[in-house]
C-alpha positions as CSV (number, residue, x, y, z in Angstrom):
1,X,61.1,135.6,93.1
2,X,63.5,133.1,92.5
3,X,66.9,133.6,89.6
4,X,64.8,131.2,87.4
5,X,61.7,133.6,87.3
6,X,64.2,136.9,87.0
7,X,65.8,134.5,84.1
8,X,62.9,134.1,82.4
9,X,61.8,137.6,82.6
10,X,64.8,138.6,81.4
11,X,64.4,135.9,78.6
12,X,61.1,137.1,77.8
13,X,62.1,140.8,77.4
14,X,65.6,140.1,75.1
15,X,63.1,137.7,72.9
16,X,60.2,140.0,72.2
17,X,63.2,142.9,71.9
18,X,64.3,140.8,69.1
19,X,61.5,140.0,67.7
20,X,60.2,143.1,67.2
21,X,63.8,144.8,65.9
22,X,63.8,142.3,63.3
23,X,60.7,142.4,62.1
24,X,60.5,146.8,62.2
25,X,63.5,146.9,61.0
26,X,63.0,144.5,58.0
27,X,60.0,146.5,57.1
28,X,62.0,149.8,57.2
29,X,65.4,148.2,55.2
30,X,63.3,146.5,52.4
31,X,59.6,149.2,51.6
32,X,62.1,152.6,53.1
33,X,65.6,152.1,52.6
34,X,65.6,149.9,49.1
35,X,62.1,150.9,47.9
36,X,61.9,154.3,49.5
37,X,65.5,154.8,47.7
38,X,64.2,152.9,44.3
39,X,61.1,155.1,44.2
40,X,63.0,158.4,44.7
41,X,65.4,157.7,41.8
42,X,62.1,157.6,39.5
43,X,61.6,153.8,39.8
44,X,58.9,151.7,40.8
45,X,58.6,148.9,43.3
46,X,57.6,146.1,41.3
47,X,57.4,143.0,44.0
48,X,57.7,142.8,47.9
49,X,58.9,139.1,50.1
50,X,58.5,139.4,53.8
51,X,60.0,137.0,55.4
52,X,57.8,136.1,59.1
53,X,60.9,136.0,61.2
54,X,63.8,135.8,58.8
55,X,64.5,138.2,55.8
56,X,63.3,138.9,53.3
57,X,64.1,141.1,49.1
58,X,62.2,143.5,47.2
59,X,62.5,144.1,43.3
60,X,62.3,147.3,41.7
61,X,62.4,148.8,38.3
62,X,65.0,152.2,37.4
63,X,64.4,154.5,34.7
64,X,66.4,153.3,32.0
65,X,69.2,154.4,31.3
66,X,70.1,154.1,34.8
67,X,73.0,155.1,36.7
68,X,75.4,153.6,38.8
69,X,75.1,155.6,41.3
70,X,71.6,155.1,41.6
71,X,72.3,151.5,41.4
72,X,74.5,151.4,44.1
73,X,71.9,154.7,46.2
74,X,69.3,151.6,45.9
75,X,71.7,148.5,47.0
76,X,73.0,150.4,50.0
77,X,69.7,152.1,51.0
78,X,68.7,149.5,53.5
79,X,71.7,149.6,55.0
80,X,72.2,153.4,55.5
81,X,69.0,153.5,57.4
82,X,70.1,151.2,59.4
83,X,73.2,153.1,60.2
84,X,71.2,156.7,60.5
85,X,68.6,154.9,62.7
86,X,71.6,153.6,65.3
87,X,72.7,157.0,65.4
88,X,70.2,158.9,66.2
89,X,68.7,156.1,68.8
90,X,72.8,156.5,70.7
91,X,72.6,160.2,71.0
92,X,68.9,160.9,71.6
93,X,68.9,158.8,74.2
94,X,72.4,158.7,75.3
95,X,71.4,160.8,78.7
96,X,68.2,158.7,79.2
97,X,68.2,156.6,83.1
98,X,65.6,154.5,82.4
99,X,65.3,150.6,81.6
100,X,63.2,150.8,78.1
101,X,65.4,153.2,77.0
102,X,68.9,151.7,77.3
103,X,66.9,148.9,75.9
104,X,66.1,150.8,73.1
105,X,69.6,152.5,72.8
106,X,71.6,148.9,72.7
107,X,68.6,148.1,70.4
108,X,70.4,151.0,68.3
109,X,74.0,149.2,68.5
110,X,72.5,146.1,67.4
111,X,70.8,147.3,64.9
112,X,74.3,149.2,63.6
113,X,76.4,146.0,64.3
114,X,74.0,144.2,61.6
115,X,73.8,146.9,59.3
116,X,78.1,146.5,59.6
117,X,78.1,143.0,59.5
118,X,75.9,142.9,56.3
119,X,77.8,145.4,54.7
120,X,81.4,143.7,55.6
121,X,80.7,140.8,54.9
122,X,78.3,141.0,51.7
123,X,80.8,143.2,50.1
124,X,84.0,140.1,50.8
125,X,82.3,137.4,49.8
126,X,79.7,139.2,47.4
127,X,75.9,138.2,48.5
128,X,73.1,140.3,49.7
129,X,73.2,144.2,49.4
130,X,77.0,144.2,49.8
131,X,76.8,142.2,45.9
132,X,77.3,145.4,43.6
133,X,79.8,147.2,45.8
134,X,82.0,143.8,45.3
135,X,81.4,144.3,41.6
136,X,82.5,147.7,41.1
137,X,85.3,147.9,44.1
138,X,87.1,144.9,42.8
139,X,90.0,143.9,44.9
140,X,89.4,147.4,46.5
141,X,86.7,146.0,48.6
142,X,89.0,144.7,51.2
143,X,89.4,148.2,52.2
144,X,85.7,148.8,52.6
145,X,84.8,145.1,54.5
146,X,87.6,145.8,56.7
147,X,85.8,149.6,57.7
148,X,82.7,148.5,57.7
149,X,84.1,145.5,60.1
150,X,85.7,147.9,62.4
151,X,82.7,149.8,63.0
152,X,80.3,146.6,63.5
153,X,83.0,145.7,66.0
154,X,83.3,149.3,67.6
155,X,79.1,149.1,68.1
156,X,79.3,145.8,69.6
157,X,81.5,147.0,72.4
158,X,80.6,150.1,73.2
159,X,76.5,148.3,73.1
160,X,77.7,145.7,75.4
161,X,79.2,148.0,77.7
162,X,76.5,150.1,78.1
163,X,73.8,147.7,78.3
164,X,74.9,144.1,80.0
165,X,75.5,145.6,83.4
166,X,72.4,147.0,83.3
167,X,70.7,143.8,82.7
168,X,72.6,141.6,85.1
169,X,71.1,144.4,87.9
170,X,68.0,142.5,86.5
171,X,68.9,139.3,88.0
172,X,69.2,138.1,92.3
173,X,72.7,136.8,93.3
174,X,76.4,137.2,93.0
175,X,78.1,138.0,90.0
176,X,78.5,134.7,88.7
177,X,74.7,134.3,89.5
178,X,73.9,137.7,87.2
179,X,75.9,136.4,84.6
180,X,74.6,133.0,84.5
181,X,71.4,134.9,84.2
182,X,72.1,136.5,81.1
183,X,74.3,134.3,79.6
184,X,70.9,131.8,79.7
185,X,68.5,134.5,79.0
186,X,70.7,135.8,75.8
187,X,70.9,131.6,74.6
188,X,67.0,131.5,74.7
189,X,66.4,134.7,73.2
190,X,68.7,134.6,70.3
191,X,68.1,130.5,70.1
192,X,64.6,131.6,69.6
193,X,64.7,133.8,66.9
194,X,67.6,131.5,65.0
195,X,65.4,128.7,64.8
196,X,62.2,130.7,64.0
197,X,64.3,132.2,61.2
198,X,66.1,129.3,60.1
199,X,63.1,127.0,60.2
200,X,60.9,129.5,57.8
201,X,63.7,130.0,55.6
202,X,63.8,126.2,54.5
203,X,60.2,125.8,55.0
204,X,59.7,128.3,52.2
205,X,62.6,127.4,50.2
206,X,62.4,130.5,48.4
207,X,64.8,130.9,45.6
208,X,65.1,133.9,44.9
209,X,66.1,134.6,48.4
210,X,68.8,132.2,48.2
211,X,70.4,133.7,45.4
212,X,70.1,136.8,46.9
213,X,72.6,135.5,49.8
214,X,74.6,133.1,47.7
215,X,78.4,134.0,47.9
216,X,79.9,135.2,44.4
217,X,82.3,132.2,44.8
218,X,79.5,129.7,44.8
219,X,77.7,131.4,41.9
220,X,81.7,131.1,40.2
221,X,81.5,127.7,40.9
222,X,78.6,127.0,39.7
223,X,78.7,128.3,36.7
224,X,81.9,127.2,35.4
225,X,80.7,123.3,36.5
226,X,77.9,124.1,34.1
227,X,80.5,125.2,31.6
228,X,82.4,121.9,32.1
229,X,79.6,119.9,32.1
230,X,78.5,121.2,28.4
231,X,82.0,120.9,27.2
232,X,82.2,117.2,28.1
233,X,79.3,116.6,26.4
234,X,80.0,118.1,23.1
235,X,83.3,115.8,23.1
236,X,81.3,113.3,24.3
237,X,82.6,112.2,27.2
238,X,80.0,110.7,29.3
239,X,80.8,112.6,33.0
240,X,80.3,109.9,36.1
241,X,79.3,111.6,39.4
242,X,82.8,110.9,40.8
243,X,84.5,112.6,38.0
244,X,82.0,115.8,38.3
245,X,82.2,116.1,42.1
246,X,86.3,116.0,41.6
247,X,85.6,118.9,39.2
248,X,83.4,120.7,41.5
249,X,86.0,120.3,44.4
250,X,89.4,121.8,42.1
251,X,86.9,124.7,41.5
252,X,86.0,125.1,44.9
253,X,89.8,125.2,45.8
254,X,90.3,127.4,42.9
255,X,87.8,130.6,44.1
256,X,88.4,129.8,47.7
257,X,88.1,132.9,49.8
258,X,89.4,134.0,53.2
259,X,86.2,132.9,55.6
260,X,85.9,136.7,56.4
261,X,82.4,135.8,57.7
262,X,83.4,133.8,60.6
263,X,86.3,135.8,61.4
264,X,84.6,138.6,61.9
265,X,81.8,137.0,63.6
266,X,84.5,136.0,66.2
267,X,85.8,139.2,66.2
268,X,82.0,140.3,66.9
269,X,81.8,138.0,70.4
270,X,85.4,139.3,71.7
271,X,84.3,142.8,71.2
272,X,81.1,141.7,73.2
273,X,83.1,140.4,75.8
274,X,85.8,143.0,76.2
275,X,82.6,145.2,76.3
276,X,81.0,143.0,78.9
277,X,84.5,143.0,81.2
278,X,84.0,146.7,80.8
279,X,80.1,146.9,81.3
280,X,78.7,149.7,83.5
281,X,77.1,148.3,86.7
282,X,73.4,148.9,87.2
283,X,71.2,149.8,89.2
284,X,69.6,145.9,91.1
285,X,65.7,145.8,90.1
286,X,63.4,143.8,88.5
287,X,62.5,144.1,85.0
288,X,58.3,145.6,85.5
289,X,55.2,143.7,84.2
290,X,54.3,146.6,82.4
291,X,57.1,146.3,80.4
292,X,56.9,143.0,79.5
293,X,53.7,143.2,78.5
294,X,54.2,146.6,76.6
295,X,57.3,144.8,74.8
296,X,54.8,141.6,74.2
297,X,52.9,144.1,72.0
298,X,54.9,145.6,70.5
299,X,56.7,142.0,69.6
300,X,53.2,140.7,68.4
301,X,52.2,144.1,66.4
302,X,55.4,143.8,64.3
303,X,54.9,140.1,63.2
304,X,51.6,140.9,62.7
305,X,52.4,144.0,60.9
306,X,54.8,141.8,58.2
307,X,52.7,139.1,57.6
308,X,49.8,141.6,56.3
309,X,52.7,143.6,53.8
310,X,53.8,140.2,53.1
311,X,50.5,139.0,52.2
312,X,49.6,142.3,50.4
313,X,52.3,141.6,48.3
314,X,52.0,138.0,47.6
């Protein structure tokens, strides 16, 4: 076979990987980790949004008077499982020789590296499930982004290390050939599943997902052009748009944040690549039919699998 074909196969195995670690593990953060979490603290899951390929949020109702701590159990829940899933996934199959499962164990890094990332990064800028830790850390929260950071980045070398030496066995040629290979086949995979998730997300324009994953600073912002609106009005002054978008600019410079987000996400690649440099070499052999095909399921069974809760709920 030619390196397009052991490209493609390659392709095919990171996408439907993807695919269906997205999709099983939205399922598991949102109905086990938040609603799991929600429902053990005495509440009650009250709604469920699946996203198809992109996220998704679930509400839930405490027992009042509810605790902090069972606030914050409920906020984090997702996220924990995510962690405790990694782990066990690296040590269970830590020994394990074959393809599927160093598949499945850099699956487990991944899976950490978002969990992380999420974490780091929701807590900074103060979206998502990192929102309430922001709240009640206040300027402490640097400490915990900057952990949680460290250990997204410590996942992403260690996973590329043991993992992208073992696919560029997958591909014919030199080593500029093998990583060609999966430079191209990592492109389409993840290229896949950012459009398929981006693409839904504005389809749906779903608001209550985007304030979900709107940064505190935007929400500052926002509210406090409101404010200035309303007081121009009552001493009415009639506000031009020039006038209101020179407001909405000294604000905007006013809650300015370090962009933590792309730093780390920087961070994230070099620690992919100084993994990569480091990468275990593996054993040269095509990726098997059966296990594309056995990944194709699975990748099929778990969109399948979220449209029905998502449709169950809706």
């Amino acid at each position: 076979m030619t390196w397009w074909v052991h490209t493609a196969r390659l392709a095919s195995i990171l996408a439907g990987v993807g695919l269906a670690t997205t999709r099983l593990g939205l399922v598991a953060h949102e109905l086990i980790g938040h609603g799991g979490t929600a429902i053990a603290c005495g509440g009650t899951v009250t709604d469920v949004r699946l996203f198809w390929f992109a996220g998704g949020w679930i509400r839930y109702d405490l027992p009042h008077p509810y605790t902090l701590s069972s606030r914050l159990a409920v906020s984090l829940g997702g996220i924990a499982l995510e962690l405790a899933v990694d782990v066990v996934l690296w040590v269970v199959l830590a020994r394990r020789a074959s393809l599927a499962a160093k598949l499945v164990r850099a699956t487990g890094a991944a899976i950490a590296i978002h969990a992380a990332w999420y974490l780091a990064v929701g807590t900074y800028h103060g979206f998502g499930d990192g929102w309430l830790v922001r709240q009640v850390l206040g300027e402490r929260r640097y400490a915990v982004a900057i952990a949680a950071g460290l250990v997204g980045l410590a996942f992403a070398y260690f996973g590329a290390r043991a993992i992208l030496g073992v696919l560029a066995a997958a591909i014919p040629g030199d080593r500029r050939a093998r990583i060609a290979g999966v430079l191209v086949a990592a492109a389409f995979a993840g290229g896949l599943q950012a459009a398929l998730a981006v693409g839904e997300v504005r389809v749906r324009g779903d608001t209550t997902y985007g304030a979900i994953m709107q940064p505190e600073s935007d929400r500052l912002i926002a509210k406090e052009l409101a404010q200035w609106d309303e007081e121009q009005r009552a001493r009415g002054v009639q506000v031009d748009e020039a006038a209101r978008r020179a407001r909405e600019a000294a604000l905007a410079a006013q809650h300015r944040e370090l962009p933590f987000a792309y730093i780390l996400g920087g961070l994230t690649l070099l620690a992919i690549l100084a993994g990569a440099w480091r990468a275990r070499p593996g054993t040269a052999s095509a990726i098997p039919t059966r296990l594309l095909v056995i990944v194709a399921a699975i990748a099929l069974w778990s969109v399948a699998l979220v449209i029905a809760i998502d449709a169950a709920f809706a």
